[in-house]
Backbone as XML, in Angstrom:
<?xml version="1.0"?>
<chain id="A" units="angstrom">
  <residue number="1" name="UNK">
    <atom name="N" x="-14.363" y="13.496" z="19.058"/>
    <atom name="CA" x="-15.589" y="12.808" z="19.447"/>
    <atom name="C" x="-15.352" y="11.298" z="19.395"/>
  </residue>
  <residue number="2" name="UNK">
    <atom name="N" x="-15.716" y="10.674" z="20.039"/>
    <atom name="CA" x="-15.592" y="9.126" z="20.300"/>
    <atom name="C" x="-17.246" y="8.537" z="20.299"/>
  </residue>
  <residue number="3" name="UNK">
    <atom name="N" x="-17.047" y="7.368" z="19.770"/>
    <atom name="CA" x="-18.073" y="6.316" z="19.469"/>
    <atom name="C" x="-17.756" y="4.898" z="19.513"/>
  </residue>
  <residue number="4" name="UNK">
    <atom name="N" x="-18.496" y="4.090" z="20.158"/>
    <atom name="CA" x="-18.680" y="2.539" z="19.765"/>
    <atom name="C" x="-19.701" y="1.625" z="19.245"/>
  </residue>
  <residue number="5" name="UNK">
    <atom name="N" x="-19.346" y="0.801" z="18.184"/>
    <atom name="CA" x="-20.440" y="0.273" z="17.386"/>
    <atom name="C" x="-20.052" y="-1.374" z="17.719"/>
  </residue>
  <residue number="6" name="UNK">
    <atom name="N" x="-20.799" y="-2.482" z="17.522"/>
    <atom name="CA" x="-20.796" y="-3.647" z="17.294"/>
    <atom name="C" x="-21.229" y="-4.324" z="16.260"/>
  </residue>
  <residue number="7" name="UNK">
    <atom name="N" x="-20.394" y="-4.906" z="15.310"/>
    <atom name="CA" x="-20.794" y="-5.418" z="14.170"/>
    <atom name="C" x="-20.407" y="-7.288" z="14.320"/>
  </residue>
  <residue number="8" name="UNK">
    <atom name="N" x="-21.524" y="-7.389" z="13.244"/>
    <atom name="CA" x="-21.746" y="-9.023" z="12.909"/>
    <atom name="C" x="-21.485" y="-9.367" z="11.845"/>
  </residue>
  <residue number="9" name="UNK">
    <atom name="N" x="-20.170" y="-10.114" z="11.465"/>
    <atom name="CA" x="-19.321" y="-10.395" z="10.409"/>
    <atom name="C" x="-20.263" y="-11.631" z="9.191"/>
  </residue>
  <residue number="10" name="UNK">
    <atom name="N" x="-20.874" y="-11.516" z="8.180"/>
    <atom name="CA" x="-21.251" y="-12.898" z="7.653"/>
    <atom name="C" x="-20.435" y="-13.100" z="6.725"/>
  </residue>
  <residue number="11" name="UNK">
    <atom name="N" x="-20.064" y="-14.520" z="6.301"/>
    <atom name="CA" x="-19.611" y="-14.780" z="5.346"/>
    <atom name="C" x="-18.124" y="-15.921" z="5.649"/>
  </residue>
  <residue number="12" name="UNK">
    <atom name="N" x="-16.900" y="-15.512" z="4.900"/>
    <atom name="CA" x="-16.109" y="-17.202" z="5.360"/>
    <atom name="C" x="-14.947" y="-15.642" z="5.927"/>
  </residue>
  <residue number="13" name="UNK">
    <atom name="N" x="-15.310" y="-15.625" z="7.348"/>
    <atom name="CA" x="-14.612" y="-14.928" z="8.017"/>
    <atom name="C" x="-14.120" y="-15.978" z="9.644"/>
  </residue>
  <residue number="14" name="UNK">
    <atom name="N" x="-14.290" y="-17.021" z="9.629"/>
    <atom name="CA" x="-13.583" y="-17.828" z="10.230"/>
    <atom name="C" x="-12.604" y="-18.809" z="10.265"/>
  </residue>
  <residue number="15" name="UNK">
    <atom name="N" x="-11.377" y="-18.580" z="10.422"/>
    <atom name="CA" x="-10.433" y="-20.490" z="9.983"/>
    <atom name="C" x="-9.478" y="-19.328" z="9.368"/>
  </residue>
  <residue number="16" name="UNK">
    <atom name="N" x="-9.349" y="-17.644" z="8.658"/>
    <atom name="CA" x="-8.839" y="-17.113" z="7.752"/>
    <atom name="C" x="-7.820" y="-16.156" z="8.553"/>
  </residue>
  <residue number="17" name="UNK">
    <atom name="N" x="-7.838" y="-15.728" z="9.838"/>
    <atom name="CA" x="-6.966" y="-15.180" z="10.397"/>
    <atom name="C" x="-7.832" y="-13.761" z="10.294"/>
  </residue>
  <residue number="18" name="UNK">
    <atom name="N" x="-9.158" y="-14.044" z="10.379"/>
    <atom name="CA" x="-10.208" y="-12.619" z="10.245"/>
    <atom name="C" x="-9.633" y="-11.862" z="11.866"/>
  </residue>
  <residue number="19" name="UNK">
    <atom name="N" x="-9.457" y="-12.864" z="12.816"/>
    <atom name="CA" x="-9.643" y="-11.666" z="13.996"/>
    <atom name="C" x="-8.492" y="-11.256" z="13.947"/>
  </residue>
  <residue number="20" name="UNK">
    <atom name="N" x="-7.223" y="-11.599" z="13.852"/>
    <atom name="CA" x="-6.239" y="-11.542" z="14.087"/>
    <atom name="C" x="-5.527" y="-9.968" z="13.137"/>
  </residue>
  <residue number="21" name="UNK">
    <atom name="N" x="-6.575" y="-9.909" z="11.661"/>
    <atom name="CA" x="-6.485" y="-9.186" z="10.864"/>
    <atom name="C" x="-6.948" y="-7.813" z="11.270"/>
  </residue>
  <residue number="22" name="UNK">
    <atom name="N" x="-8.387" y="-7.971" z="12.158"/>
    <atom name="CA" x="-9.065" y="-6.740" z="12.628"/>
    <atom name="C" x="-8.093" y="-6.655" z="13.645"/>
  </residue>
  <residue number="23" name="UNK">
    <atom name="N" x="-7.228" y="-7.350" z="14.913"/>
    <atom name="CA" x="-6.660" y="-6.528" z="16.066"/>
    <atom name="C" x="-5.546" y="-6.054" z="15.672"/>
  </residue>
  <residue number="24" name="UNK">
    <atom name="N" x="-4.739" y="-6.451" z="14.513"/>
    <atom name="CA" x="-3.698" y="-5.666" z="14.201"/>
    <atom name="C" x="-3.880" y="-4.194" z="13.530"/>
  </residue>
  <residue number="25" name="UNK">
    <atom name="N" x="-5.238" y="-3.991" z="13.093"/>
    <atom name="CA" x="-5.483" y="-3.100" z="12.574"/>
    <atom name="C" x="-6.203" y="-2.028" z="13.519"/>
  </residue>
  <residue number="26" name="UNK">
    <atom name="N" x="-6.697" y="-2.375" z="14.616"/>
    <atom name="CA" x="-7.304" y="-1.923" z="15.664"/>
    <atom name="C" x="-5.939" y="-1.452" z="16.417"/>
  </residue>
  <residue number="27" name="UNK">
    <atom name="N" x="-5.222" y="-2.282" z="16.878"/>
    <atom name="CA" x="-3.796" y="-1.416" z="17.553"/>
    <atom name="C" x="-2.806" y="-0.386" z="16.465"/>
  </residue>
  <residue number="28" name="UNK">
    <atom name="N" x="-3.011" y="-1.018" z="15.288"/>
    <atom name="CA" x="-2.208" y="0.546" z="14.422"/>
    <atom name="C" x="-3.445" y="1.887" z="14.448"/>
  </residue>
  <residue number="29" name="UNK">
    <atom name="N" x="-4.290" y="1.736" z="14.821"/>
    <atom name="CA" x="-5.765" y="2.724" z="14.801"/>
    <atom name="C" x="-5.531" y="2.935" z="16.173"/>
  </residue>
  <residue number="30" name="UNK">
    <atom name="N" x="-5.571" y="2.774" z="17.002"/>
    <atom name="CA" x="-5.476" y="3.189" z="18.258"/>
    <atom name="C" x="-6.930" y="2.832" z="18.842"/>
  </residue>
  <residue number="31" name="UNK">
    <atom name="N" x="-7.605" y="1.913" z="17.963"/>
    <atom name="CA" x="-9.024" y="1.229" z="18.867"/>
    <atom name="C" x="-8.901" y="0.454" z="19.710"/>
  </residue>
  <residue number="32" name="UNK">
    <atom name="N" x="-10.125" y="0.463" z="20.473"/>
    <atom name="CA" x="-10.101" y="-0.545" z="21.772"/>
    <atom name="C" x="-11.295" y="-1.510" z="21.442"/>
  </residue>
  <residue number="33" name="UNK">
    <atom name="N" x="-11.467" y="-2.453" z="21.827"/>
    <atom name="CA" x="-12.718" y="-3.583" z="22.304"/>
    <atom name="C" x="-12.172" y="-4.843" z="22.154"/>
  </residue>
  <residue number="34" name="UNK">
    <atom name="N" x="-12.983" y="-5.681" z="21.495"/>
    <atom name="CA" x="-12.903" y="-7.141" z="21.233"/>
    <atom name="C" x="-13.056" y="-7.468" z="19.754"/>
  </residue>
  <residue number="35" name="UNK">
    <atom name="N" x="-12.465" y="-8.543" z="19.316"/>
    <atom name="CA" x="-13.639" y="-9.591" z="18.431"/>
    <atom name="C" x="-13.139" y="-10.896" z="18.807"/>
  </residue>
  <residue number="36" name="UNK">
    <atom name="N" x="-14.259" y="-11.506" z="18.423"/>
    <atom name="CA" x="-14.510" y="-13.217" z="18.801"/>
    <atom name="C" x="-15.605" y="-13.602" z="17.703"/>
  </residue>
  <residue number="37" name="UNK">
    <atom name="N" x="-14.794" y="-15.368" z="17.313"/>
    <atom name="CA" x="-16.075" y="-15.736" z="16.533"/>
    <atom name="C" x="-17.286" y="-16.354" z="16.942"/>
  </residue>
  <residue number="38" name="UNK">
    <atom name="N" x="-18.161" y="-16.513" z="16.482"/>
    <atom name="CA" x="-20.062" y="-16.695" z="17.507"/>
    <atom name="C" x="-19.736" y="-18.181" z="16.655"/>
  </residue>
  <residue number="39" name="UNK">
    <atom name="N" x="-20.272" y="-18.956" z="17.314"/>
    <atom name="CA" x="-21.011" y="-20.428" z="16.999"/>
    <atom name="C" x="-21.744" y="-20.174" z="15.942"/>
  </residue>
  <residue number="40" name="UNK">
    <atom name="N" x="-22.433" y="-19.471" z="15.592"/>
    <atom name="CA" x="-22.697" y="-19.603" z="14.399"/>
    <atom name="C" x="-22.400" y="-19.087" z="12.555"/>
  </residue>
  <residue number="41" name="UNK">
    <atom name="N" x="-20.823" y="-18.854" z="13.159"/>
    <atom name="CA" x="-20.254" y="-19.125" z="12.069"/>
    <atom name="C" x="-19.572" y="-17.480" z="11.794"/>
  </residue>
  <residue number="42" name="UNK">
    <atom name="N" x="-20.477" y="-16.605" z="12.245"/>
    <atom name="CA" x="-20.390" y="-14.853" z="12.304"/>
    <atom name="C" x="-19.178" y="-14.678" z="13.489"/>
  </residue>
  <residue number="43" name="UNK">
    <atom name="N" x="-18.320" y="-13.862" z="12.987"/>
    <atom name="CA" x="-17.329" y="-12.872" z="13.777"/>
    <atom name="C" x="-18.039" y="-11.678" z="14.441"/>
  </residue>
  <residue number="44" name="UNK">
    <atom name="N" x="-18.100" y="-11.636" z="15.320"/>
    <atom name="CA" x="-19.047" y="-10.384" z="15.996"/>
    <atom name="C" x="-17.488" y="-9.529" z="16.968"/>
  </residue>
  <residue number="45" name="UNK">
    <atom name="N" x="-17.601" y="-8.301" z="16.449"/>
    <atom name="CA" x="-16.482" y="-7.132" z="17.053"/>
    <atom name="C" x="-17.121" y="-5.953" z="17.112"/>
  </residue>
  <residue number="46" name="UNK">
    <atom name="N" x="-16.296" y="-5.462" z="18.790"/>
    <atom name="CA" x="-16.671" y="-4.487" z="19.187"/>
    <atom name="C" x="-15.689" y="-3.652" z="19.096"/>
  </residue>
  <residue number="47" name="UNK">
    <atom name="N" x="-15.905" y="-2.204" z="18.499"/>
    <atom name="CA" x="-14.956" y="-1.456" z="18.707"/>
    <atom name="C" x="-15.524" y="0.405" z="19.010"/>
  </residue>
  <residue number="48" name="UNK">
    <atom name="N" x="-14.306" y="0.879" z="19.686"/>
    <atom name="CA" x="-14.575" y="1.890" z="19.864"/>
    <atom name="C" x="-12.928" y="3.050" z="20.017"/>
  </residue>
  <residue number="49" name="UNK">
    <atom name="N" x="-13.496" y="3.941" z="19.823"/>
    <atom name="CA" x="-12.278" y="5.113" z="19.756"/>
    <atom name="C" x="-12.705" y="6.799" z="19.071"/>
  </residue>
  <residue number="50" name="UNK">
    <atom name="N" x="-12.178" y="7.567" z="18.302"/>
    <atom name="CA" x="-12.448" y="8.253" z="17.458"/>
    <atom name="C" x="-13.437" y="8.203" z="16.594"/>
  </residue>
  <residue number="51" name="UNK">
    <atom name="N" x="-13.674" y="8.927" z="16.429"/>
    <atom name="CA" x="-15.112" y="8.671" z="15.087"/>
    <atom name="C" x="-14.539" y="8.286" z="13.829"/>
  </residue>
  <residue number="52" name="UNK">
    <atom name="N" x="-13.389" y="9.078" z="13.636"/>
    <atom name="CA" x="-12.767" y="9.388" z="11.959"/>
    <atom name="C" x="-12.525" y="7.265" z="11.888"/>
  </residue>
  <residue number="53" name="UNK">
    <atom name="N" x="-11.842" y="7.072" z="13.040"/>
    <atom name="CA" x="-10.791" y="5.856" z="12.771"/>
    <atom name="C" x="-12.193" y="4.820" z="13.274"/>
  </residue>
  <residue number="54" name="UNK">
    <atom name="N" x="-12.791" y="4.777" z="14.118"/>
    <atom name="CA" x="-13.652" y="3.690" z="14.228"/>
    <atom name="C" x="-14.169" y="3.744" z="12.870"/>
  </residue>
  <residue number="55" name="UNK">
    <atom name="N" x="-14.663" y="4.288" z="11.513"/>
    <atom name="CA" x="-15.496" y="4.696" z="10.926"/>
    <atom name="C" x="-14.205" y="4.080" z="9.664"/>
  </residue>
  <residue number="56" name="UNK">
    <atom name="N" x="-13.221" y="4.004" z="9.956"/>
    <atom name="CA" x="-11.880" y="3.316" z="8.958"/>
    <atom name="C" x="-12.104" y="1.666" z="9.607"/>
  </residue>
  <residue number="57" name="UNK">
    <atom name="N" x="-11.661" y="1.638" z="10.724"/>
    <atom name="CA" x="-12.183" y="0.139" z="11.083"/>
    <atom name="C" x="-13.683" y="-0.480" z="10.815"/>
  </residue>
  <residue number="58" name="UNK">
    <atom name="N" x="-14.568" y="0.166" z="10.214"/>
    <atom name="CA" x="-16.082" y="-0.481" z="9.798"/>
    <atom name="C" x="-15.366" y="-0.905" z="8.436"/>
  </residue>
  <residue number="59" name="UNK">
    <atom name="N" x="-14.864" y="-0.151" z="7.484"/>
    <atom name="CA" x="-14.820" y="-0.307" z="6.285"/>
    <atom name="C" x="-13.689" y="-1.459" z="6.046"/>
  </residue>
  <residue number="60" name="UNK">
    <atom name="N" x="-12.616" y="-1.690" z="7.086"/>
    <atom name="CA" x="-11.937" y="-2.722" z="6.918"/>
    <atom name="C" x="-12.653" y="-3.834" z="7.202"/>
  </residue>
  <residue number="61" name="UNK">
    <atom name="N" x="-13.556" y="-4.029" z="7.918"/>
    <atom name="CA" x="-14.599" y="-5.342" z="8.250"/>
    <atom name="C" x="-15.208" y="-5.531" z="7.074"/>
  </residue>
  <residue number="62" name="UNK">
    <atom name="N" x="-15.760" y="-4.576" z="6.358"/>
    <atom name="CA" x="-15.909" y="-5.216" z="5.116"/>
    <atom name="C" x="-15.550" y="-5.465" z="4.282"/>
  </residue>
  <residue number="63" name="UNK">
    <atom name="N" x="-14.449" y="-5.299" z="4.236"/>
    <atom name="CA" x="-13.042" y="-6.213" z="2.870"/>
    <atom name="C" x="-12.721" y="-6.985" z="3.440"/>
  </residue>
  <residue number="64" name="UNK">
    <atom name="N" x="-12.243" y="-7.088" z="5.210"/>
    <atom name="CA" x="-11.352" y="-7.973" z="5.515"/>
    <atom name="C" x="-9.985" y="-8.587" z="4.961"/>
  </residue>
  <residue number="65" name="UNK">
    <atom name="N" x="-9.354" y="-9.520" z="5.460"/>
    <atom name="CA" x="-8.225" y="-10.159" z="4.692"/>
    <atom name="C" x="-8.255" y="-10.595" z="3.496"/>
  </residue>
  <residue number="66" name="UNK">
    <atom name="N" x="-7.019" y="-11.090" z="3.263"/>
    <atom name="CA" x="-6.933" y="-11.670" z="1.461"/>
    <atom name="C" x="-8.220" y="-12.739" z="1.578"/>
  </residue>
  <residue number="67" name="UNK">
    <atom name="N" x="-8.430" y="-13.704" z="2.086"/>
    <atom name="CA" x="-8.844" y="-14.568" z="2.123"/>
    <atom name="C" x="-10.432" y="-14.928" z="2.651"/>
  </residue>
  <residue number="68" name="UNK">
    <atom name="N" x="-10.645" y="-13.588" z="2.770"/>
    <atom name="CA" x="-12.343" y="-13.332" z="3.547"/>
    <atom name="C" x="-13.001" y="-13.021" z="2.194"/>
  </residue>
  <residue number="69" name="UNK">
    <atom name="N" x="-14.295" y="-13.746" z="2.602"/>
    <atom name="CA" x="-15.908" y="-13.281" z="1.688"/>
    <atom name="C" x="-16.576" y="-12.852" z="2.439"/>
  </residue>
  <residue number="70" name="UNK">
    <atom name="N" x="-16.537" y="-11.769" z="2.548"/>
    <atom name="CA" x="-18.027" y="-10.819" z="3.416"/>
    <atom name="C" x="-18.818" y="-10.975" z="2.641"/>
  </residue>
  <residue number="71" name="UNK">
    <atom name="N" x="-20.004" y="-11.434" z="3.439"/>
    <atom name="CA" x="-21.249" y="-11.357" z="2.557"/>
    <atom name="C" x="-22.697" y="-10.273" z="3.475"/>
  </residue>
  <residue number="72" name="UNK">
    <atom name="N" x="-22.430" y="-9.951" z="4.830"/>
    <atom name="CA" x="-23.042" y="-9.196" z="5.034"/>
    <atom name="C" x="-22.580" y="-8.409" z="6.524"/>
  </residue>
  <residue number="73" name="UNK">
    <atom name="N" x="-22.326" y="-7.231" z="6.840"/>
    <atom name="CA" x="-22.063" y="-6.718" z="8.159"/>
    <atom name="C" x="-23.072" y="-5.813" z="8.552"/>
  </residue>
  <residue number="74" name="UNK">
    <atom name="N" x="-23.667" y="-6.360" z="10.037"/>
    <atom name="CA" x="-24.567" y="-5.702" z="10.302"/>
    <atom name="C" x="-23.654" y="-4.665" z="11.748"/>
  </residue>
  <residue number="75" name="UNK">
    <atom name="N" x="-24.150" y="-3.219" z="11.972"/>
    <atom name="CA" x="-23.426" y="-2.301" z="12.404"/>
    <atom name="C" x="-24.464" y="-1.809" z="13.296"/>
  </residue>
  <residue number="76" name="UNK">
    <atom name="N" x="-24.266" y="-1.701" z="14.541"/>
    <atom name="CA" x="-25.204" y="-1.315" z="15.641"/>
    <atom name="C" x="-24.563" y="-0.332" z="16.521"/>
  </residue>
  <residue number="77" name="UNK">
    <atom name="N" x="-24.644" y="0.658" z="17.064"/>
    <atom name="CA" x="-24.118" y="1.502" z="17.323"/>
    <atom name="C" x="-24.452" y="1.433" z="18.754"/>
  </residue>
  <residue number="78" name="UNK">
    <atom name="N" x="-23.554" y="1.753" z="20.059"/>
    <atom name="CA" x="-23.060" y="1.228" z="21.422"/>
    <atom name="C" x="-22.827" y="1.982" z="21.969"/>
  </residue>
  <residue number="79" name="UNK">
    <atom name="N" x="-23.014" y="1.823" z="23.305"/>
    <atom name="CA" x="-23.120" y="2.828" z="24.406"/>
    <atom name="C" x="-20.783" y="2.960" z="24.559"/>
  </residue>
  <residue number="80" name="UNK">
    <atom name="N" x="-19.967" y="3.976" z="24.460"/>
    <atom name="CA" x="-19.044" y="3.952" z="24.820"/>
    <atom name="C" x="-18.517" y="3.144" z="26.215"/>
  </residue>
  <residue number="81" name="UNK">
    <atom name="N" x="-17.675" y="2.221" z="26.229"/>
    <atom name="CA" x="-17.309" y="1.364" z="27.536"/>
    <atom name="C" x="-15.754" y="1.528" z="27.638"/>
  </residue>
  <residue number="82" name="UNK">
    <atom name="N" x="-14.922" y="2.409" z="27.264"/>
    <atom name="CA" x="-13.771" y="2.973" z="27.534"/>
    <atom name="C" x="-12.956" y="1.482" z="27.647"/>
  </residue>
  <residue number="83" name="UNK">
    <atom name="N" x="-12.455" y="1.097" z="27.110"/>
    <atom name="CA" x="-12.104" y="-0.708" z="27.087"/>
    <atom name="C" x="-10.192" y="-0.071" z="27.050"/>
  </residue>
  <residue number="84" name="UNK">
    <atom name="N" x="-9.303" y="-0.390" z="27.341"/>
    <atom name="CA" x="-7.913" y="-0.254" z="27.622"/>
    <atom name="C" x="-7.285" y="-0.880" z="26.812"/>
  </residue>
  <residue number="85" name="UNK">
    <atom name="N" x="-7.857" y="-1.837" z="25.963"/>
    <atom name="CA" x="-7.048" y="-2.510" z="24.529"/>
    <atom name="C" x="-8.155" y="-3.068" z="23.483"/>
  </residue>
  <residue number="86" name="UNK">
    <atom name="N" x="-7.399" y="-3.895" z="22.550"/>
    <atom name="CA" x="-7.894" y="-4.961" z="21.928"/>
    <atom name="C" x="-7.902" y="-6.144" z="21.778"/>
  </residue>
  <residue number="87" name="UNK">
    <atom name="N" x="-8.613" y="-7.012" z="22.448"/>
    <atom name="CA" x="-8.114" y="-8.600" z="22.796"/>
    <atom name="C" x="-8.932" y="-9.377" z="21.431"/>
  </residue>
  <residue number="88" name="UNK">
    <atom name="N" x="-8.681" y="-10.539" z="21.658"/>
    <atom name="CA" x="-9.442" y="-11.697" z="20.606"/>
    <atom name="C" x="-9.972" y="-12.367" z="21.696"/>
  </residue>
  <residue number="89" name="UNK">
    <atom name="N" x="-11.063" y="-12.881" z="21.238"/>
    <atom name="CA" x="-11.673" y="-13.279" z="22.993"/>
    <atom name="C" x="-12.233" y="-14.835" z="22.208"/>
  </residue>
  <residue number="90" name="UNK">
    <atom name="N" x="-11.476" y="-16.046" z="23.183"/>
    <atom name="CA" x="-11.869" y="-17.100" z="22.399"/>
    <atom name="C" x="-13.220" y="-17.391" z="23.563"/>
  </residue>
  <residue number="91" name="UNK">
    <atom name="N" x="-14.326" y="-18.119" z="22.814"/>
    <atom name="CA" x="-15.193" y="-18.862" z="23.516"/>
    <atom name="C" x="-15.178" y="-20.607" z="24.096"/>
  </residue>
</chain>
């Protein structure tokens, strides 16, 4: 079964190598979508794949890297968009 959710990163998840941390972990998972950081300070990532492993990639968003303070992830659940990789998408 496959699913995609979009979550909103709070906390000092920018400047730390946060996205770079979720796409390496998204290509050893075999997920697809994006993340990019928002202007206002939040990492917002989309991902989708398996249930078991998208559902391993939520829980890495909230530890994140050595160097991340999550302080809140909000998790919204997404229409599947069959996406062919995982990019970092700068604004």
């Amino acid at each position: 079964m496959k699913k995609a959710v979009r979550l909103y990163i709070e906390g000092t998840v920018q400047g730390i190598f946060f996205r770079q941390f979720i796409k390496e972990n998204a290509e050893r998972n075999d997920i697809r979508g994006f993340a990019r950081n928002l202007e206002d300070g939040r990492v917002e990532v989309f991902i989708e794949g398996n249930n078991d492993k998208v559902d391993k990639m939520i829980e890495l968003c909230k530890t994140g890297p050595k160097h991340a303070k999550i302080g809140k992830v909000e998790v919204k659940e997404e229409k599947f968009q069959d996406f062919k990789e995982f990019k970092v998408l700068h604004i």
